[in-house]
C-alpha distance (Angstrom), angle and dihedral (degrees) to the residues before:
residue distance angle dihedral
X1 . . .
X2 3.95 . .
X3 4.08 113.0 .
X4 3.84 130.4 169.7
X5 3.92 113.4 -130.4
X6 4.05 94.7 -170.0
X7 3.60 95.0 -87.1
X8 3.82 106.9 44.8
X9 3.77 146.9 -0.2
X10 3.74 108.1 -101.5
X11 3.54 118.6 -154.3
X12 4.17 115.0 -168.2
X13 4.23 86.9 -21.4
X14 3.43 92.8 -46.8
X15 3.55 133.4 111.1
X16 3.70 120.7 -127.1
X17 3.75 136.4 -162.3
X18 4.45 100.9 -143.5
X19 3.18 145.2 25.5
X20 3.96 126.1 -153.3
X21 3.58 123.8 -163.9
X22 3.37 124.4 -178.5
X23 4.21 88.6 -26.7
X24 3.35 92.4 -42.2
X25 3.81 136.1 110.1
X26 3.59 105.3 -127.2
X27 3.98 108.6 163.5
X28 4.25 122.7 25.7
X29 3.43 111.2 177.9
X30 3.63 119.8 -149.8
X31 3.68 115.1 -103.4
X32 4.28 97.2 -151.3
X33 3.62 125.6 69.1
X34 4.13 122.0 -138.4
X35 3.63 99.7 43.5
X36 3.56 121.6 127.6
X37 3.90 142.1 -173.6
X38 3.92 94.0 -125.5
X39 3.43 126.5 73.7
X40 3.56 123.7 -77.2
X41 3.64 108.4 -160.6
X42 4.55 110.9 -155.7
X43 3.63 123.4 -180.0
X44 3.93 104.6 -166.5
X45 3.81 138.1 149.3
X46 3.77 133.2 -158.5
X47 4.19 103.6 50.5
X48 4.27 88.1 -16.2
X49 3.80 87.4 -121.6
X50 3.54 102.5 177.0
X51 3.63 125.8 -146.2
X52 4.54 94.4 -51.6
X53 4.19 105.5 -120.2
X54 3.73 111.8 -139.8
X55 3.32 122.8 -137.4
X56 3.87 124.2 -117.8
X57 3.69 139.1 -169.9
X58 3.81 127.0 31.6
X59 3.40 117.9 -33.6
X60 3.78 134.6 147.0
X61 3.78 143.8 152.0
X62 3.62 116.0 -14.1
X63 3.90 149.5 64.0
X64 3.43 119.9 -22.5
X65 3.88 135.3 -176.4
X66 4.46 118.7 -149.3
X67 3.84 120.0 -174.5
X68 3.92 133.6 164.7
X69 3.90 129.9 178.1
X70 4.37 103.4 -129.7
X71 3.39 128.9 -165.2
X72 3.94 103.7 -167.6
X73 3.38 117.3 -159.9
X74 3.76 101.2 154.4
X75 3.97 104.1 94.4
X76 4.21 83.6 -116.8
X77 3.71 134.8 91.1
X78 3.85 115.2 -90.8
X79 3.71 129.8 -153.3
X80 3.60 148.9 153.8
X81 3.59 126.8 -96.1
X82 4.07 130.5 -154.2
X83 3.67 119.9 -167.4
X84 3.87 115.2 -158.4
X85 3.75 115.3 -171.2
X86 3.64 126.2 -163.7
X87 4.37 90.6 66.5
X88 3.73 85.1 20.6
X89 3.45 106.2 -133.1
X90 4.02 133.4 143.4
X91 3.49 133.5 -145.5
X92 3.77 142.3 -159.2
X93 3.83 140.8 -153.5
X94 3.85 123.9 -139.5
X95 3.73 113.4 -67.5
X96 3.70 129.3 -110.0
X97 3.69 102.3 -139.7
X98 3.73 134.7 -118.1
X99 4.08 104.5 -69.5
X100 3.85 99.4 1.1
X101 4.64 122.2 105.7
X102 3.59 115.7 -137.8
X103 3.66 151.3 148.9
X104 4.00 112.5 -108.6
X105 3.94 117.1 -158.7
X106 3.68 135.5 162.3
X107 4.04 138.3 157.4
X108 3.73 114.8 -119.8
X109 3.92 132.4 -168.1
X110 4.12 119.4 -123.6
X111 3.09 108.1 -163.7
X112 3.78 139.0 -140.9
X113 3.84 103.4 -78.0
X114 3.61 98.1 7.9
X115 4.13 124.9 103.3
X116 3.50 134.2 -149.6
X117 4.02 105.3 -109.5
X118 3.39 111.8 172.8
X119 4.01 139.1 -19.7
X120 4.57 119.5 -162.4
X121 3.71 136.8 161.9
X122 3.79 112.3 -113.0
X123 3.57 151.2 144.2
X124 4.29 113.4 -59.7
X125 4.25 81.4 -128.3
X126 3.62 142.7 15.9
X127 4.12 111.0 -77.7
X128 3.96 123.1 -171.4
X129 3.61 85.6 -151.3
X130 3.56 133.1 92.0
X131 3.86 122.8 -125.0
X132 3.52 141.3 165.5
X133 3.93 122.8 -131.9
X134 4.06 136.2 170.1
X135 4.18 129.6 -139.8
X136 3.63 136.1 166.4
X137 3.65 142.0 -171.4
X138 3.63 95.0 15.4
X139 3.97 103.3 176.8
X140 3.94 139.1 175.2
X141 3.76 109.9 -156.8
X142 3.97 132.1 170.4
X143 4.12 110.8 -100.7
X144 3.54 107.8 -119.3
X145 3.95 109.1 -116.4
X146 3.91 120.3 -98.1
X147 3.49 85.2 -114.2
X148 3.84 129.0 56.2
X149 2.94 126.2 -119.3
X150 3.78 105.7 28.0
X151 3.57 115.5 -170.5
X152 4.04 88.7 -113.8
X153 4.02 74.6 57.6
X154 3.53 102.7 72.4
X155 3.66 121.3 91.9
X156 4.02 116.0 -157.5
């Protein structure tokens, strides 16, 4: 029997990271810990790597989806950043430029071998300057498959 304690549905003890029902995707947990719906409010310089979210729960090669809502204030571009260890590599999502709000997403491959380390909102380059920017809900969540159900779909 599937319950949800708050933070995750928990299948047989065990915390899992989707739902199906009836072919559709009705929970996704989010697969890094710290993030919140409120604003968080950073002032940083260098890249504006905000505090780094870690990742928790299972998780492993495959697709997976990143968005954050940014309001940039700082007259620079803002973005977010994935780090995947293993070939140690980063990756970022479109920018939301200098002055502008928006909701940043983008799909991104782990591959065999390789973890998910850490995921932040920051600056698209390094900046000597100081500036002060605000995100929420920044989340990294499994893609569902292109076809439902996926084995890794079915709850017993």
């Amino acid at each position: 029997m599937s319950t949800i304690n708050g933070r995750a549905c928990v299948v047989n003890g065990k915390p899992v990271d989707k739902v199906f029902s009836n072919g559709r995707q009705v929970y996704g947990r989010n697969l890094v810990t710290g993030t919140s719906n409120e604003l968080i409010t950073m002032t940083i310089s260098g890249w504006g790597n905000s505090r780094t979210y870690k990742p928790n729960g299972t998780y492993g090669a495959g697709k997976y989806y990143a968005s954050a809502y940014i309001e940039n204030t700082t007259p620079v571009d803002m973005t977010i950043w994935i780090r995947v260890d293993g070939s140690g590599y980063n990756i970022k999502s479109d920018i939301i430029p200098a002055g502008q709000n928006g909701v940043v997403s983008f799909t991104f491959d782990i591959l065999e071998g390789d973890s998910l380390y850490g995921i932040w909102v920051g600056f698209s380059k390094s900046q000597t300057e100081s500036y002060t920017y605000n995100y929420k809900e920044m989340m990294v969540t499994r893609t569902p498959s292109p076809w439902t159900p996926a084995p890794e779909d079915i709850l017993n």
